[in-house]
C-alpha angles and dihedrals in degrees: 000000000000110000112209101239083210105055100009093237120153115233134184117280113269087023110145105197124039109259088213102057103356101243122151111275116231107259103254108238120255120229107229114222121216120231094206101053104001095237118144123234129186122276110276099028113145091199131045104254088207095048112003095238114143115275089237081070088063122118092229128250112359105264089040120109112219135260092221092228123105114229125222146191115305094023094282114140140207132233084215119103126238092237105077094074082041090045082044094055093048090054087049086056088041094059103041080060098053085049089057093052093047098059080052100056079050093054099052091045087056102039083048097057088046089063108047079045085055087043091056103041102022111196096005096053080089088068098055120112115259096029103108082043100051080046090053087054094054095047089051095037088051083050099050092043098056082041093063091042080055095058105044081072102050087043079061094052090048101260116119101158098099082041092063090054102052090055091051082062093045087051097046094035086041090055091039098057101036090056091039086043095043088107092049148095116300094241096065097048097052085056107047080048079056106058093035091060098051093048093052090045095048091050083056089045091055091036093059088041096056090056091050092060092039085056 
């Protein structure tokens, strides 16, 4: 039902004009879906509230398939789809998984190589060199680990900022380890590559999302 604001008749829903005294109904607003995600924001949004992808990206009305096209300023359009900044956003969220992982696989390396120490020297491993230092790792790993689960979820409400820094981590803890590491065990140094390739690629990823948004 549409309610004159003049008169306070009810009239049918989609009516125009108010069936008491004939003035003009208020236009009733129109939900925007998003191509990329599929939320609704209000009519007149200029970002997606599910993902923070520009409203032009949007797929139109609710109800309304897209024209896979993007429109800008001015009316012109695009060939190019709207899924590549949503595509860019899933492989952020990939990453910062994979990262996650990652720590993990770190932690249990490490972990691993503090029991059979423990295995060896019984009382006295926690005496070795190296030992607080190996604990230290864990307990940092186990924090940026839960960070990029964090921020998965922020990266899903549109925020990325805390993602970014947390790739800029992977990227400098990644180079300092593989070149401290470079005398190691294989393992070690696979991982620490790793980690240091998907920091530097999820910089790039944010980087080139960032633009998108700026365009």
């Amino acid at each position: 039902m549409s309610v004159c604001p003049a008169c306070k008749t009810e009239n049918p829903a989609g009516s125009k004009f108010c069936a008491g005294c004939g003035g003009a109904l208020p236009k009733a607003p129109v939900p925007v879906r998003c191509a990329a995600c599929g939320a609704e924001s209000p009519e007149g949004s200029r970002f997606c509230k599910g993902c923070g992808l520009p409203a032009g990206s949007a797929a139109g009305p609710a109800g309304q398939a897209g024209s896979g096209q993007v429109r800008r300023a001015g009316g012109a359009s695009t060939g190019a789809g709207p899924k590549a900044p949503g595509e860019t956003v899933q492989r952020i969220k990939m990453l910062l998984g994979a990262g996650a992982g990652l720590y993990a696989f770190a932690i249990y390396l490490m972990y691993s190589d503090l029991s059979r120490a423990r295995a060896v020297y019984g009382v006295y491993a926690g005496q070795l060199p190296g030992t607080g230092f190996q604990w230290f790792l864990i307990v940092l790993d186990a924090c940026l680990a839960a960070g990029n689960l964090y921020a998965i979820s922020l990266v899903g409400k549109g925020d990325i900022k805390y993602a970014r820094w947390l790739f800029a981590a992977m990227a400098g803890l990644g180079l300092i380890f593989l070149l401290r590491n470079l005398s190691g065990p294989v393992s070690y140094i696979l991982l620490n590559a790793a980690v240091l390739a998907a920091g530097v690629w999820g910089w790039r990823l944010i980087s080139q999302h960032q633009r998108a948004l700026a365009s």
